[in-house]
N, CA and C of each residue as an Amber inpcrd file, in Angstrom:
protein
   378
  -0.4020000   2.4560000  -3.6020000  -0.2440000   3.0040000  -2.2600000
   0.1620000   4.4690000  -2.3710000  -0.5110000   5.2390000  -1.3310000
  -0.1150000   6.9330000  -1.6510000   0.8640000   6.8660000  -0.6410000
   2.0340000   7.5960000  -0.8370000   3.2160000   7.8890000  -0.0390000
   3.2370000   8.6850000   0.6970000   3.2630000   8.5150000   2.2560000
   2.9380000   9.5770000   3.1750000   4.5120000  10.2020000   3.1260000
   4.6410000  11.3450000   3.8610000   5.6330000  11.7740000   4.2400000
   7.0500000  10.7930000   4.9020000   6.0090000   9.9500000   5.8770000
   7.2150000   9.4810000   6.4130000   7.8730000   7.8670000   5.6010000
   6.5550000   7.6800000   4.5630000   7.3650000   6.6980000   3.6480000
   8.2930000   7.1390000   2.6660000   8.0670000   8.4170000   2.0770000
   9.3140000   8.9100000   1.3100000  10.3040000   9.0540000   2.0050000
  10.6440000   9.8330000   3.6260000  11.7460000   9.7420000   4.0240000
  12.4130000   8.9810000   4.0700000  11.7500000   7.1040000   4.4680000
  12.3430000   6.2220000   4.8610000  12.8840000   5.7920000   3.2670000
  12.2600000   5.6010000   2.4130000  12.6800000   5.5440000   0.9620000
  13.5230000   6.2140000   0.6500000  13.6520000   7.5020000   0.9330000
  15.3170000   7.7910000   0.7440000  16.2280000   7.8020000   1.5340000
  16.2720000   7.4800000   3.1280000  16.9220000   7.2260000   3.0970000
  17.4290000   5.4620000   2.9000000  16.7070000   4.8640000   2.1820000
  17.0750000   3.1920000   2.0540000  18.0410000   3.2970000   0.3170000
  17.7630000   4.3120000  -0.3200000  17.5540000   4.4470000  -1.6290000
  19.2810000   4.5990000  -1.5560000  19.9270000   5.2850000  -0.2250000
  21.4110000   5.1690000  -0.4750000  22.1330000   4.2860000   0.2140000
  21.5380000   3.6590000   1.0230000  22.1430000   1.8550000   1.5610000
  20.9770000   1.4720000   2.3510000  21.3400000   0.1270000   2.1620000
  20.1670000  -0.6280000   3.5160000  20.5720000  -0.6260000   5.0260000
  19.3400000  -0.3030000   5.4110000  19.5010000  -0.1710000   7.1290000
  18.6340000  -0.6620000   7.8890000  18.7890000  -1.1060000   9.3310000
  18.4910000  -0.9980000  10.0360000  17.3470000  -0.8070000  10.4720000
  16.1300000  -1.1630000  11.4160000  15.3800000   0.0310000  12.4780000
  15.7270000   1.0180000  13.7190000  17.0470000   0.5180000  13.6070000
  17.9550000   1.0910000  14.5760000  18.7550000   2.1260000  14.4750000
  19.0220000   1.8490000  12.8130000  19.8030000   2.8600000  12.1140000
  18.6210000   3.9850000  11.8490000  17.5190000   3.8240000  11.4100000
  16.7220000   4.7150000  10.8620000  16.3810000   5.7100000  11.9470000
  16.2310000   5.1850000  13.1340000  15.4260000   5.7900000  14.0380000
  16.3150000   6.8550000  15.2740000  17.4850000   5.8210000  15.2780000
  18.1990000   6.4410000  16.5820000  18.9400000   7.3310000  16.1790000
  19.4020000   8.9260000  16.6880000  20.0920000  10.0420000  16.3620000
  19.8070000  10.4150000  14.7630000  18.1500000  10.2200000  14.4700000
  17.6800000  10.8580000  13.4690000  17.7940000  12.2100000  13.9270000
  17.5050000  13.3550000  13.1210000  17.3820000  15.0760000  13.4480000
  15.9830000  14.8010000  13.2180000  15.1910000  14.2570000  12.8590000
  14.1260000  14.6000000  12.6400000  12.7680000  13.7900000  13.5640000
  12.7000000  14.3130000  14.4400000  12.2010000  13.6120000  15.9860000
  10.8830000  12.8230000  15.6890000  10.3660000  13.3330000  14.8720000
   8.2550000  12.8640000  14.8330000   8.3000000  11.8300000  13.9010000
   9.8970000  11.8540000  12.8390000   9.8200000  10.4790000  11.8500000
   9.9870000   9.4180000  12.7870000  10.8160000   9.2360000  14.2930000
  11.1250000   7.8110000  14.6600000  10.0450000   7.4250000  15.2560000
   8.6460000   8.1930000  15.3780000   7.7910000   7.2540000  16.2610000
   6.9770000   6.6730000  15.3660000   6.6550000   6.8510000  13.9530000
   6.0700000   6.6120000  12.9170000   6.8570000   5.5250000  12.2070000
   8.1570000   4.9380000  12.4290000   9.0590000   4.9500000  11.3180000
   8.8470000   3.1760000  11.3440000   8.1190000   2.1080000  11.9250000
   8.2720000   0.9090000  12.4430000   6.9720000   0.4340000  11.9270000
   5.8230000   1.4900000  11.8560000   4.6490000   1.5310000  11.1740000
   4.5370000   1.3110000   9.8190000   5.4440000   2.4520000   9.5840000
   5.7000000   2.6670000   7.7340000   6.5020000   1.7130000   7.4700000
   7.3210000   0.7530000   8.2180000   8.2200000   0.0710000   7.4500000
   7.4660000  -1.1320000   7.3360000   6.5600000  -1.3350000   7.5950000
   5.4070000  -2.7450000   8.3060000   4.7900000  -2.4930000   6.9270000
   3.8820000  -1.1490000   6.5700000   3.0450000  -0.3030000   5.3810000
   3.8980000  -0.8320000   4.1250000   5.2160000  -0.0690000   3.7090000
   5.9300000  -0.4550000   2.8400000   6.4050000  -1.7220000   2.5020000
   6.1630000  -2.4020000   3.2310000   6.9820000  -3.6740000   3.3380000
   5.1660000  -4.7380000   2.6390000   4.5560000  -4.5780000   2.8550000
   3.0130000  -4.8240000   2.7530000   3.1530000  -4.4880000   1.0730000
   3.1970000  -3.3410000   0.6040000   3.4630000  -2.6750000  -0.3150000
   4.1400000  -3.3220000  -1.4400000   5.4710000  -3.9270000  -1.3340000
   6.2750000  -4.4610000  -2.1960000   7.1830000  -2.9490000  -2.1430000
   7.5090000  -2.2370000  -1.4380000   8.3910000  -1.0950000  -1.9050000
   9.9030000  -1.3770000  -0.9120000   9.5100000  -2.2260000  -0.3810000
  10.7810000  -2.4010000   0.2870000  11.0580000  -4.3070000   1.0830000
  11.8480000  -4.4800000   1.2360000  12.0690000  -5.8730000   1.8360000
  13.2170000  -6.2610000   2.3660000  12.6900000  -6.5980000   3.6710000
  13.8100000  -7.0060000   5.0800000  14.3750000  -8.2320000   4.8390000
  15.5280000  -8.1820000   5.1710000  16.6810000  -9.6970000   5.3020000
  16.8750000  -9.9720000   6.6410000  16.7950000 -11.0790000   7.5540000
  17.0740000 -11.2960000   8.9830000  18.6750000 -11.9480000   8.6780000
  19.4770000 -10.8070000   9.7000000  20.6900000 -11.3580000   9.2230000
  21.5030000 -11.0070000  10.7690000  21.9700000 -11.9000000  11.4140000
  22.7340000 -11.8190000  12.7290000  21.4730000 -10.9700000  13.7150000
  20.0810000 -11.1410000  13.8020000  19.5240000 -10.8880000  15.2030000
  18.8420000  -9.5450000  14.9150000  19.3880000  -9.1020000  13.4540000
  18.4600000  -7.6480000  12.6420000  17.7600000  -7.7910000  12.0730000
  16.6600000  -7.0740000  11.0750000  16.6930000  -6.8670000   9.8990000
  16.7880000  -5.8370000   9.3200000  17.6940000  -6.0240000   8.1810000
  17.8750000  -5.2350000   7.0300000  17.3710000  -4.7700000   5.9310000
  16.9380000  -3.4530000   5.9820000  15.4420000  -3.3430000   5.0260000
  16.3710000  -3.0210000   4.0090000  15.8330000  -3.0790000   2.6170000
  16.0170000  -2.7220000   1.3490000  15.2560000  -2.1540000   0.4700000
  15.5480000  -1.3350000  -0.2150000  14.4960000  -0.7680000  -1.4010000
  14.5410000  -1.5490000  -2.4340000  13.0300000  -1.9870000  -2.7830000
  12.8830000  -2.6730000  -4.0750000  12.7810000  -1.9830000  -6.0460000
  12.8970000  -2.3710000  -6.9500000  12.7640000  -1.3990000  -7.6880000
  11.2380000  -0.8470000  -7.9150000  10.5950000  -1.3120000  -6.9660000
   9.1620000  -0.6970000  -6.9530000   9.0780000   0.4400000  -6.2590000
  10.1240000   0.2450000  -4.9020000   9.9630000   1.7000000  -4.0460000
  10.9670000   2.9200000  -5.1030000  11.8060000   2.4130000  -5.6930000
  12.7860000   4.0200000  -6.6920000  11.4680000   3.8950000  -6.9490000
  10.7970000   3.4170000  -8.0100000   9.6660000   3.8610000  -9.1720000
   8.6990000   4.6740000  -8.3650000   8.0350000   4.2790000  -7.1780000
   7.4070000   5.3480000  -6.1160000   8.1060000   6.3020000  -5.5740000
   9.0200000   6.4740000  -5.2750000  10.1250000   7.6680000  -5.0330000
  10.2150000   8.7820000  -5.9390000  10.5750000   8.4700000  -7.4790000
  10.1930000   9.2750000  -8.5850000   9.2260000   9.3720000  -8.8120000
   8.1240000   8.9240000  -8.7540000   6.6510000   9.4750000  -8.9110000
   6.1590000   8.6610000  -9.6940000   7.0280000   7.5270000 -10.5340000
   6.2640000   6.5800000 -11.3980000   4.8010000   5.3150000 -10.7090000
   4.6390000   5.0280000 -11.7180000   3.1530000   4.2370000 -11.5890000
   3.5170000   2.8120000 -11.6080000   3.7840000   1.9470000 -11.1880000
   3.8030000   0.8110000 -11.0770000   3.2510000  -0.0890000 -11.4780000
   2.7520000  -1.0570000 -12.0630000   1.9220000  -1.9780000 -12.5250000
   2.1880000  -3.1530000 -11.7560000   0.6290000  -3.0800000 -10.9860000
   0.5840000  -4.7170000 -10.5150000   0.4090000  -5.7500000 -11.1140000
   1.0560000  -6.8240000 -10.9010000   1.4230000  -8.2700000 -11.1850000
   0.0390000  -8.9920000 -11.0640000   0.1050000 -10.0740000 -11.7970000
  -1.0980000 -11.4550000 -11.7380000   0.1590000 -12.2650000 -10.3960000
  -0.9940000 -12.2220000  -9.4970000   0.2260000 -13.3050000  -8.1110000
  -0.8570000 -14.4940000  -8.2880000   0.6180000 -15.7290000  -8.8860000
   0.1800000 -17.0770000  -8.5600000  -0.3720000 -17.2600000  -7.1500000
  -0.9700000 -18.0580000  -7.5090000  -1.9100000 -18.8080000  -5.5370000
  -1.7180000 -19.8760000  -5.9950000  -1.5490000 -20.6470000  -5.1730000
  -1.7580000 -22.1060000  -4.4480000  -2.5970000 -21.8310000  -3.1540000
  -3.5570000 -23.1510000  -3.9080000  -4.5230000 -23.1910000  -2.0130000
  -4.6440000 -24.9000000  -2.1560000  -4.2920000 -25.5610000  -1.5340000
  -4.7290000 -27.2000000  -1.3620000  -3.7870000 -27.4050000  -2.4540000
  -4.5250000 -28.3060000  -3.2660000  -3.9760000 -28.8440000  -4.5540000
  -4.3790000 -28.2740000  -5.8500000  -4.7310000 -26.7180000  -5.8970000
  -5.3170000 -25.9960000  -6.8620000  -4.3580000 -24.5110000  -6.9540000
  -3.8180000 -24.8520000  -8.5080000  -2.9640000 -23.5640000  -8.5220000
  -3.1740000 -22.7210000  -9.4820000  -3.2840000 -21.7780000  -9.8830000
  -3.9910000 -20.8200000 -11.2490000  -3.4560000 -19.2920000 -11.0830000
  -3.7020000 -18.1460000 -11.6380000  -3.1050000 -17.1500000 -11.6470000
  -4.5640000 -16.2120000 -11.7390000  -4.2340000 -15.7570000 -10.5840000
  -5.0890000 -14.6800000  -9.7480000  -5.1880000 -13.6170000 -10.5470000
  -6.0950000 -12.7240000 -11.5490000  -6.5080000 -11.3380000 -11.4870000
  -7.3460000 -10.5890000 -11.0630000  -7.9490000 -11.0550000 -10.3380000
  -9.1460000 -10.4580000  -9.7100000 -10.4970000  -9.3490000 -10.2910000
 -10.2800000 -10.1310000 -11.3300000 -11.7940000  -9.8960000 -12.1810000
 -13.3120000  -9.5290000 -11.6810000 -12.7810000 -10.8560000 -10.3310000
 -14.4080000 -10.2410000  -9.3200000 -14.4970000  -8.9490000  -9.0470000
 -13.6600000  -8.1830000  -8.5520000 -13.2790000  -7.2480000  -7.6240000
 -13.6170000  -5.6860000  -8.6740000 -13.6690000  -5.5310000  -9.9780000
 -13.7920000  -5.0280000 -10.5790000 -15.2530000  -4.0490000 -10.3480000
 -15.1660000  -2.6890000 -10.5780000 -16.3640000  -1.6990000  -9.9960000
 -17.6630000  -1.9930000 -10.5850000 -17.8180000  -2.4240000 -11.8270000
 -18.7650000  -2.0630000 -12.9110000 -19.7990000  -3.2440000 -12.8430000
 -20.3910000  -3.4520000 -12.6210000 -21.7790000  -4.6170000 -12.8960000
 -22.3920000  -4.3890000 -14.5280000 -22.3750000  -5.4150000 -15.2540000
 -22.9030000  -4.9920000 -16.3880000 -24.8450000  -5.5180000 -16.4310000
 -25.0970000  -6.4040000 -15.3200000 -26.2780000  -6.8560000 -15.5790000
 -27.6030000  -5.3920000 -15.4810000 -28.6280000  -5.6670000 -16.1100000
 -29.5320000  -4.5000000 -16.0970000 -30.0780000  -3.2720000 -15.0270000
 -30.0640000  -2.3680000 -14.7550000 -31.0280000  -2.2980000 -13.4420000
 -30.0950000  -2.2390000 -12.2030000 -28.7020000  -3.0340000 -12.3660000
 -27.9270000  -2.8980000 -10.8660000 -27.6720000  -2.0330000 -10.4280000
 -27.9470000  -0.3830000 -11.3310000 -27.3240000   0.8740000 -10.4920000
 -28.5900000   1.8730000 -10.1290000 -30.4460000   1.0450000 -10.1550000
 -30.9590000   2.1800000 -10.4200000 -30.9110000   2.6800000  -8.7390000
 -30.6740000   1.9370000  -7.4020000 -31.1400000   2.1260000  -6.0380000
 -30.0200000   3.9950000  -6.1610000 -29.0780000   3.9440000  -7.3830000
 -28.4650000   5.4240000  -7.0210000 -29.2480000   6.4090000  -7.6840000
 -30.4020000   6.7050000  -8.6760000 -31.6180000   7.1100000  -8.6360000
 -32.2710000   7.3710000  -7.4430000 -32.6210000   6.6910000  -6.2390000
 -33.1910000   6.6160000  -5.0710000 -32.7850000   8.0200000  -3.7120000
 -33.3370000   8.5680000  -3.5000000 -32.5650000   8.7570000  -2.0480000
 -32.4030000   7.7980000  -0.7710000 -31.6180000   8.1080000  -0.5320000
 -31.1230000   7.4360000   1.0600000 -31.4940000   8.1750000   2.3820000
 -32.0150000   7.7590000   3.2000000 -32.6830000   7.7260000   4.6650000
 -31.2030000   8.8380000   5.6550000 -30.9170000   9.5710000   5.7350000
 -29.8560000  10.2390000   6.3930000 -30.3640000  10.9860000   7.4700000
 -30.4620000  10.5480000   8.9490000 -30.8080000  11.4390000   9.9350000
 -32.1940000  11.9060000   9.7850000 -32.9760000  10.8900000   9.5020000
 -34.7420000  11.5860000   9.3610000 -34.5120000  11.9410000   7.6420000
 -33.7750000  12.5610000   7.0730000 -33.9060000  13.4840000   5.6920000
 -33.9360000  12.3820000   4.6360000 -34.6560000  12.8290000   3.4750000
 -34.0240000  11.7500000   2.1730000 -33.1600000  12.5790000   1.5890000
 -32.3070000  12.1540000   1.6420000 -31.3710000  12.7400000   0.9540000
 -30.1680000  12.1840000  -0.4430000 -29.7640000  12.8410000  -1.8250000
 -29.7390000  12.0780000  -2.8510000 -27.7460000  12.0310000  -2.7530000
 -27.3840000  11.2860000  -3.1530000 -26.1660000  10.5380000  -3.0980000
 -25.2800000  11.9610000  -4.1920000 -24.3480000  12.0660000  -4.4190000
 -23.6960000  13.4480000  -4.8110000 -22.4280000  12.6680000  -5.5880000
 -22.0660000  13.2080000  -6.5150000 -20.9310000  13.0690000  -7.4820000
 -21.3370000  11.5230000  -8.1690000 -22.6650000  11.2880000  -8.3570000
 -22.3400000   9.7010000  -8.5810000 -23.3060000   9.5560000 -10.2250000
């Protein structure tokens, strides 16, 4: 995940206690982070860089040690996530998902031009 502006703010400020959406947002100085700030915590939270506790009618977000490692600029390495679906459980890497086709012939259509507004026109950086 690339870190917008307003996810680093919220990352630091979680990075020196856990807070709030209430805390983050209300009598911030910085006016354009609180309308963004409920978005990014939804983003991050998606992310693994941070994670809420429901505790008395709140929640309490926290920084995970994935969000410091994105905070400092480090690279993270994603995990194999177990699945369960029915009665079938195995460990997910997603091998399909991978860019490269090795079978013959699968890349010549980028040889080709493509149909763009009447023009043929040839595909660029590829």
């Amino acid at each position: 995940m690339r870190l917008l502006t307003v996810h680093q703010y919220i990352l630091k400020q979680l990075e020196k206690s856990p807070k709030t959406l209430l805390e983050m947002t209300h009598g911030d100085k910085v006016a354009h982070m609180s309308y963004h700030c409920e978005n990014a915590l939804v983003e991050l939270a998606d992310a693994g860089l941070i994670v809420g506790e429901f505790d008395g009618g709140v929640t309490r977000h926290f920084i995970t040690k994935a969000g410091r490692d994105a905070l400092q600029g480090k690279r993270s390495v994603a995990s194999k996530r177990h699945i369960q679906t029915g009665t079938t459980t195995e460990v997910y890497d997603g091998k399909e998902l991978r860019s490269r086709v090795v079978r013959d012939g699968a890349y010549d259509f980028l040889n080709a031009p493509s149909l763009m507004g009447g023009e043929r026109v040839f595909l660029k950086g590829v």
